[in-house]
N, C-alpha and C positions, 0 to 999 in steps of 0.2 A: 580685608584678607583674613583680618582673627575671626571674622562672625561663625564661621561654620563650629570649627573648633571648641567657641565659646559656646554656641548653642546645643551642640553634643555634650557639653558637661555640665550646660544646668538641667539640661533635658535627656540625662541619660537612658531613664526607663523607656521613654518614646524613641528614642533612636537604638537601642535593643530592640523594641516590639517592629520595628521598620525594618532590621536588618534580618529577623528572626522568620519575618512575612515576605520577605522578599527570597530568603534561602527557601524556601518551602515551595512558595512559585516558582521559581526554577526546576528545583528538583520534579516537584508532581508535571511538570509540560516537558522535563526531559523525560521521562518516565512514557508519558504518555506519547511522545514521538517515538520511542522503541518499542512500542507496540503495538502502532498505527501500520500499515503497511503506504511503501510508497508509491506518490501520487507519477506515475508518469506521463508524459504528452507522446501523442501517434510519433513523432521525430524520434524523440525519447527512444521509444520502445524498440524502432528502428535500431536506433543503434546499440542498445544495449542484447537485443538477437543479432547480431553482424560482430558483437565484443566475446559475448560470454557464450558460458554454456546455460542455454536457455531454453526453457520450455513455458508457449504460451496456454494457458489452458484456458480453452474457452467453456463458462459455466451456463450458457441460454440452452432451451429444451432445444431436443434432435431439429426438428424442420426448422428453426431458425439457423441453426448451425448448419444445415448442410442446403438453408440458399445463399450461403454467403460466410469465411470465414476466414481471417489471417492466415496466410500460405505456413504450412506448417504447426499449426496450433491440433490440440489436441480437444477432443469433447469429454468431458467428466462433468456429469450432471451437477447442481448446485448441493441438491439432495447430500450427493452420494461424498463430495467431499467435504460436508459439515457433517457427515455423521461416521464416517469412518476416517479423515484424511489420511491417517498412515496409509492405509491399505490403498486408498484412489491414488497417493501421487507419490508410492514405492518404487514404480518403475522408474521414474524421474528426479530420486533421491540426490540430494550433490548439486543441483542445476538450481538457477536463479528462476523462480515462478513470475509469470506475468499472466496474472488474472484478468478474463474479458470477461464482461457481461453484453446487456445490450445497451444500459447508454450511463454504464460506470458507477452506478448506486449501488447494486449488489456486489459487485466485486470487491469494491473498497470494505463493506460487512464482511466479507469471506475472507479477504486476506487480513484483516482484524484479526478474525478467530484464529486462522491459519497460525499469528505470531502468536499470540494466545497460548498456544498448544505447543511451541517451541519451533515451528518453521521463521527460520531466518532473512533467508534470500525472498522476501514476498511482496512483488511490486500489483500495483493494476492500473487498468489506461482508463485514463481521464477521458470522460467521454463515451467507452465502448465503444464497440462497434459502428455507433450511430457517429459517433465523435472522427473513428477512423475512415469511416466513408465520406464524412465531410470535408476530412482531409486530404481527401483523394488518394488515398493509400491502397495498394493493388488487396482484393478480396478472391478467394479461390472456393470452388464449388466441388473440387477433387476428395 
């Protein structure tokens, strides 16, 4: 029962460099989870547009977006919201973002940058579209 105790005080330098290495990994992976955006699943996303106030914005060029896209979601090119976001998602200010791509790799980048730049509320779906379709999730062409 004394070994820990005892080993911490002839080996104090080592167990400062341990504890000192260990507050640092904490800190730098909580660091970097607040400025990841969250990962959501098709259910996920479901219900956090049925909870909040939410706006999905789907980031794939026009004619992927308009053969197929989340009932409600909106089109804001990838472009146009990594180079301006104020101005692309003003109208939508105050609302929880759920970034769509087409199978969840660019969205997760965009909504990086997105927190990056001080947007808060910024999730995106695991998968894209391709993800939500395999989920059988209803897709609208309106």
């Amino acid at each position: 029962m004394n070994s820990l105790p005892d080993f911490i005080a002839q080996n104090w330098l080592l167990s400062l460099a341990f504890i000192l290495t260990l507050a640092v990994v904490i800190f730098s992976e909580t660091r970097a989870r607040q400025r990841s955006a969250s990962r959501l699943t098709a259910q996920q996303t479901v219900m956090l547009m049925n909870r909040e106030n939410t706006t999905v914005v789907d980031i794939r060029d026009r004619p992927a977006f308009e053969s197929g896209h989340i009932l409600g979601a909106v089109h804001i090119p990838m472009s146009q919201v990594l180079s301006d976001p104020e101005k692309a998602l003003k109208k939508y200010q105050g609302k929880h973002f759920i970034i769509v791509c087409a199978n969840g790799m660019q969205s997760a980048n965009v909504g990086k940058q997105l927190r990056k730049k001080g947007f808060v509320q910024v999730n995106f779906l695991a998968g894209g579209m391709q993800g939500w379709m395999t989920d059988n999730f209803p897709v609208t062409k309106d």
